[in-house]
N, C-alpha and C positions, 0 to 999 in steps of 0.2 A: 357202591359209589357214595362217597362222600360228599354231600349238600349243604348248604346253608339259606336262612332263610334271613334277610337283614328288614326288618321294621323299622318304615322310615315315611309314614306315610302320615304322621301328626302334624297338626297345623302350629302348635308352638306359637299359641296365644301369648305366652307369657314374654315372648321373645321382643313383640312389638316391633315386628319388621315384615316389611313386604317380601323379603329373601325367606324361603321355605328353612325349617329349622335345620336342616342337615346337612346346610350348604354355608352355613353360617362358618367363617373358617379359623381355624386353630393351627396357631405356625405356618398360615399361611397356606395350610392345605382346607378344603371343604370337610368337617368332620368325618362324612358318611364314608370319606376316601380312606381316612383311619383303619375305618372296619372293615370295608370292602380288603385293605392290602394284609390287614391282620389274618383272615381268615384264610385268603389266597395262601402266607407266609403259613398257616397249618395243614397246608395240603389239602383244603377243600376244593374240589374240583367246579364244581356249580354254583353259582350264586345266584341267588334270587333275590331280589329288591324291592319289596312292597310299597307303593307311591303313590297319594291321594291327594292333598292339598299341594301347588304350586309342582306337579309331577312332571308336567313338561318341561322347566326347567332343569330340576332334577337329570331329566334324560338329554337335555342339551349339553347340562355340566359334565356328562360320563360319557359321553357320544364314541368318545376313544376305549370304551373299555367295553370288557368281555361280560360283564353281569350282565344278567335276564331282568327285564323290570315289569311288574306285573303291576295294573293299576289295580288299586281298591274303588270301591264304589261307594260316590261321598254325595249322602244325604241325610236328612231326618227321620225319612223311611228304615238306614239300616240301621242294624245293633251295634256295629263295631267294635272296639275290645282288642286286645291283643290276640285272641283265638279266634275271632271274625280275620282278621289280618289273614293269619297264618291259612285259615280253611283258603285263601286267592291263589296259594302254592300246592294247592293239595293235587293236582293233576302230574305237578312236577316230581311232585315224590315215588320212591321207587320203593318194593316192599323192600327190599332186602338194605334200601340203603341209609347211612347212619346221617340224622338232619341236627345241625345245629342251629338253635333260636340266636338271634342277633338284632342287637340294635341301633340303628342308623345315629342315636348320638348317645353313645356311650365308646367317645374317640381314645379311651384309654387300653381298650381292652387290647393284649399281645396276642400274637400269636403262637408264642410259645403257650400261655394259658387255654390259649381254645386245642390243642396240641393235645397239652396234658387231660383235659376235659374228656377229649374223645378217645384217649387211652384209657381212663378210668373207669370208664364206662363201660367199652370195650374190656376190659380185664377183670370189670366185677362183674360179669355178665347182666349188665343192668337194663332195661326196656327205656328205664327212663332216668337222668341224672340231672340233677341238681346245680347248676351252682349255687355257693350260697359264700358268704361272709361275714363276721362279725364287723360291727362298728358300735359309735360308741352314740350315735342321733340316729334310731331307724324311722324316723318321721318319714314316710309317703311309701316303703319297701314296706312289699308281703311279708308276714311272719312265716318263721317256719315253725311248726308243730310236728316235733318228733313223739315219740311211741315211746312207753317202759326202756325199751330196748336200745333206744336210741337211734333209728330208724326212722325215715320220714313218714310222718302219718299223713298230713295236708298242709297246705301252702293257703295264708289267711291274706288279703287285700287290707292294708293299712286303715281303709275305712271302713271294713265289714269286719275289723277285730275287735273282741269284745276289753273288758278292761283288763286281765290278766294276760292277754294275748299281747294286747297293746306296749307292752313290758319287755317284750321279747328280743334279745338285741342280734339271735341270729336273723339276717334276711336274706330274701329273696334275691338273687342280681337280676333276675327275668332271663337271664340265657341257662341257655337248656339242651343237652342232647340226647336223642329219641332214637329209638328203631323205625322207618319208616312205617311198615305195618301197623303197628301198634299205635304209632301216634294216628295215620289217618283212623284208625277202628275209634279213636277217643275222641277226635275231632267231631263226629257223626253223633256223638250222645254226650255233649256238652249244650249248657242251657246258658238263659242269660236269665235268671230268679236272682236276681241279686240287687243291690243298691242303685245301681248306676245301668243297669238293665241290656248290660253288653256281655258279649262271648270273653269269657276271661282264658287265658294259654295254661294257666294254675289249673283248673278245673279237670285239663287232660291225668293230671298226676293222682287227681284225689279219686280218680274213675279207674285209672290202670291200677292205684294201690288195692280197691277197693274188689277188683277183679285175681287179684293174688300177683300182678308182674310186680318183677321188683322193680322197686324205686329206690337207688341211692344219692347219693349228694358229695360234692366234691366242694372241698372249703379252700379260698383262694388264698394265698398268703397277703397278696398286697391289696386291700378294700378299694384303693385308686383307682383301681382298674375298671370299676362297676360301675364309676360317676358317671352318672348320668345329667344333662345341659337341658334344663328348661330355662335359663335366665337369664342373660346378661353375666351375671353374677358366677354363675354356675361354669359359665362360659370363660370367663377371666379367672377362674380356679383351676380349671385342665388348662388351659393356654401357659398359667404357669409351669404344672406339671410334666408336660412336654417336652417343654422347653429347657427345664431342669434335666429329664431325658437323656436331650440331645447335644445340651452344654458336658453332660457329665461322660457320655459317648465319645464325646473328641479329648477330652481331658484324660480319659483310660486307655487311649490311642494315641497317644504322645502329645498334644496339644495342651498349651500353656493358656491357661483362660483368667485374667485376673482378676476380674470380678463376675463370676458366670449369673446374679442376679439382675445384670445390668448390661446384660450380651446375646443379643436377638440371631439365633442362626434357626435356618430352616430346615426339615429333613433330608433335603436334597444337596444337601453341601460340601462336598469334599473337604477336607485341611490336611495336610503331611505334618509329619510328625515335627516338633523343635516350634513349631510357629506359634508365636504369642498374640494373643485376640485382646487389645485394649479395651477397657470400658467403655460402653455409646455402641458398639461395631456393630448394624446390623447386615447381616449376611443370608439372601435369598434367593430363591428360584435353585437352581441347576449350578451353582459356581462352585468353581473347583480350586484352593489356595494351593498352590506347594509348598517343599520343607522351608525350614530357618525363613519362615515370612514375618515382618512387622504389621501386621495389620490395627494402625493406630487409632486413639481414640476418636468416636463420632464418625469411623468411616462406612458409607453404604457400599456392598459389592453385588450388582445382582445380573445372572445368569454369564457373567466374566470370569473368564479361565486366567490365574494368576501362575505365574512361574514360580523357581524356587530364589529364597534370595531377597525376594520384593519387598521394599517399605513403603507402607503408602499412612498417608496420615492426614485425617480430618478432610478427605474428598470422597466423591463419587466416581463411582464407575461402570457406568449400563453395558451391558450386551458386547462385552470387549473384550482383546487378546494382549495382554502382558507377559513379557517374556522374562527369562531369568535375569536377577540384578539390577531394573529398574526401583529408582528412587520415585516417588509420586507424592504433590502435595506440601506444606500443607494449604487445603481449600482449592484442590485439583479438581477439571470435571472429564472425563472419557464419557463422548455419549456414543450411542450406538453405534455397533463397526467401526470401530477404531482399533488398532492395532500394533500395538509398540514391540518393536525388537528388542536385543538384550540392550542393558545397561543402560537406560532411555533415563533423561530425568527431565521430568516435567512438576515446574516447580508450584508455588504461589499461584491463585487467579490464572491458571491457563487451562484454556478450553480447548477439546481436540475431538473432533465430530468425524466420523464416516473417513478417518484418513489412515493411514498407514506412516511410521517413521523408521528410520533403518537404523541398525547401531548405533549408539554410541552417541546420539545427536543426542542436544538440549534444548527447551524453552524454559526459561529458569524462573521467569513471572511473567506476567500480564499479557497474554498474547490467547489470540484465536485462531487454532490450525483447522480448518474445517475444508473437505471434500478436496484434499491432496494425498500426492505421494510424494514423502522426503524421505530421501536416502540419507545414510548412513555420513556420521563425526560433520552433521550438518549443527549451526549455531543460531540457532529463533530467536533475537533480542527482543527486550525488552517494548512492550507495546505495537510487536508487531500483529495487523492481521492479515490474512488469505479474506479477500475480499471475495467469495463464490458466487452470489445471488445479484441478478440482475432484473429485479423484479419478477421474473417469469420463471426461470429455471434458475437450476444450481449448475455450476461450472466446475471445473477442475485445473488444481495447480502442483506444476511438479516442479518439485526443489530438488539438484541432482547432488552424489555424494562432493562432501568437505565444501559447500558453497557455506556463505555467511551471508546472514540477513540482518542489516544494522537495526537498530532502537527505532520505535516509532516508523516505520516503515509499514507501507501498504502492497499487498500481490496483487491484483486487479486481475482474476480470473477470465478465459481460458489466459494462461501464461505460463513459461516456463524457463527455470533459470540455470541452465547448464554445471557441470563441475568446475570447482574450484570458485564457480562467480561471486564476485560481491558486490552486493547492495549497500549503498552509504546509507546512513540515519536519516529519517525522515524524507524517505523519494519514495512517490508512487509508480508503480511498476506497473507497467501494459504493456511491453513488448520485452520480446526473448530477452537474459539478459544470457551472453558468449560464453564458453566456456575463459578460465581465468582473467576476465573481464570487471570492471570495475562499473556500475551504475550508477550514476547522480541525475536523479530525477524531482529536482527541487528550483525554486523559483531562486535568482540572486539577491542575495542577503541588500538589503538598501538602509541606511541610518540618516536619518535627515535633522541636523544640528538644531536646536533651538524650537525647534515643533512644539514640544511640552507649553515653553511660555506664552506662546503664540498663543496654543489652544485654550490657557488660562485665560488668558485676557478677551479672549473673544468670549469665554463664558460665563464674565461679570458683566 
């Protein structure tokens, strides 16, 4: 069986944040979710999650998932080191089974890479493998120190290498695939004699070479992949990388992106092919666009299933169902559970909250649809609201199909307004309004001559 072991257990000083470093998130996912789905994505069967600073959260953040988390133990008493880490999983490891090293923020790494990792290893018959990759700054990554032969001799810690070492631009990635056996036999005769006076994971390798298993190494094409997140800094560099990703992911799958440096989508996103993603769009959680979509500039969509067809431009849309050939926008807002039929157009400044619309109906500006159901080639003018809230609870208003609602008009919920009805411009509405019925719900118009002068004179 195949195992992993993901190190994730660092406090990420450098982060200067009360959030544990692994949970710190990238495209809107928590890094450590990167690795944990990468690994999964290579057919590792077992996950192990090594967790010390801020571990409880950690296990709150994952509470849905299938990984095993194993705390570390955090004090001044112990050694720690990444081979102190690893010895918390040593019970989990099986002799016969193949353990990959991982770590909780190094969110770039594929699955295909840890894949090909455990094939390579597996096919050189190796005890122990390497990753490694060239770059062109190895500041803070182990050198690797190969042999005449070209062969790994030992893996040096960037601050225990001497100056020719220091030189070195192959490094270290710190992931690593093992024979189970053999790694625990190396874990039991590793020391902490060294600078920083911790169990180092390197030190397995220089003890197995040194015992005659082979050690080979598998060089990664893309260095991306290795970056590892201590900073802020570090952190806004894979955020970019990602996101490059998964802009470039929909654009190879038929989607139109036309500036993907300036186009925020999350990994959870669906888009059908033909649909064009403006500049500004950020698009997250779980939303799903269909084909030939406009998705215009500066729109946010998040965890809302769009139809095919839809143009929506410079609005929001929380946790909602759009159906095929609605127009939305511009400066629309859908908040949660809301639900438009086909062909809906919901224009300018309209608000539409927790309601459902049927066909073919309009709010073309300035209105509030909130906690209703309107049917189908219904007409929402201009400045109308659905009045729901009565201080205490929210109510409900149903608009039935082809009724018309004039300008400036009020619904005064619970109420409901039959087919065909129509509401005149500016009446408040609190009782049924009849099927093909007309409502005038307004005070009689009064003009009183000559008032204006009156009022002047009395205010000198």
């Amino acid at each position: 069986m195949d195992i992993s072991i993901i190190l994730a257990a660092g406090e990420g000083t450098r982060m200067k944040s009360s959030v544990p470093k692994v949970l710190h998130r990238i495209c809107g996912r928590p890094m450590l979710e990167y690795v944990v789905e990468a690994s999964k994505e290579a057919g590792i069967q077992k996950n192990y999650v090594i967790i010390g600073h801020g571990g409880a959260n950690i296990r709150d953040a994952f509470s849905d998932s299938d990984v095993v988390f194993i705390n570390q133990p955090i004090g001044d008493e112990y050694p720690y080191g990444t081979g102190f880490a690893v010895m918390q999983a040593k019970e989990g490891i099986e002799d016969d089974s193949n353990v990959i090293i991982l770590y909780g923020d190094t969110p770039l790494i594929t699955g295909s890479t840890i894949d090909k990792l455990v094939k390579y290893h597996l096919d050189s018959g190796n005890y122990a493998t390497v990753l490694t990759a060239y770059v062109e700054d190895p500041t803070g990554y182990g050198r690797i120190i190969r042999d005449e032969e070209g062969n790994i001799n030992r893996i040096v810690e960037h601050k225990d290498a001497n100056e020719e070492e220091i030189n070195i631009r192959e490094i270290n990635s710190g992931i690593y695939c093992f024979k189970g056996k053999e790694l625990k036999y190396a874990l039991d005769r590793i020391d902490n004699n060294n600078a920083q006076g911790e169990y180092y994971i390197t030190d397995v390798i220089s003890i197995l070479k040194e015992e005659g298993y082979k050690v080979g190494a598998y060089l990664i094409d893309d260095p991306t992949e290795i970056y590892g997140v201590n900073s802020r800094v570090q952190l806004a560099f894979c955020e970019r990388i990602m996101r490059n990703r998964i802009n470039r992911f929909h654009m190879e799958n038929g989607v139109t992106i036309i500036n993907p440096d300036n186009t925020y989508i999350e990994p959870g996103v669906q888009i059908g092919r033909d649909s064009i993603i403006y500049p500004g769009a950020i698009l997250i959680g779980n939303t799903v666009i269909g084909e030939n979509c406009i998705i215009g500039e500066n729109t946010r969509i998040e965890d809302s299933s769009i139809g095919n067809g839809v143009e929506i431009y410079s609005s929001t849309i929380e946790k909602s169902i759009v159906d095929d050939g609605c127009h939305i926008g511009p400066y629309a807002h859908l908040r949660p559970n809301s639900q438009l039929g086909k062909n809906i157009k919901i224009g300018n400044f309209v608000e539409v909250k927790n309601s459902s619309i049927g066909d073919n109906s309009k709010a073309s500006h300035l209105a509030y649809v909130g906690d209703a159901d309107v049917g189908k080639n219904v007409n929402i003018g201009c400045g109308v609201v659905f009045v729901n809230y009565d201080g205490h609870k929210k109510h409900r208003t149903v608009v039935e199909d082809n009724a018309f609602i004039g300008s400036n008009s009020n619904l005064v919920a619970p109420v409901v307004v039959r087919k065909w009805g129509y509401v005149a411009a500016g009446s408040t509405i609190t009782d049924e309004v009849e099927e093909n019925a007309l409502a005038i719900a307004r005070a009689r118009q009064v003009n009183k001559p000559g008032w204006v002068e009156k009022k002047n004179k009395k205010d000198k």
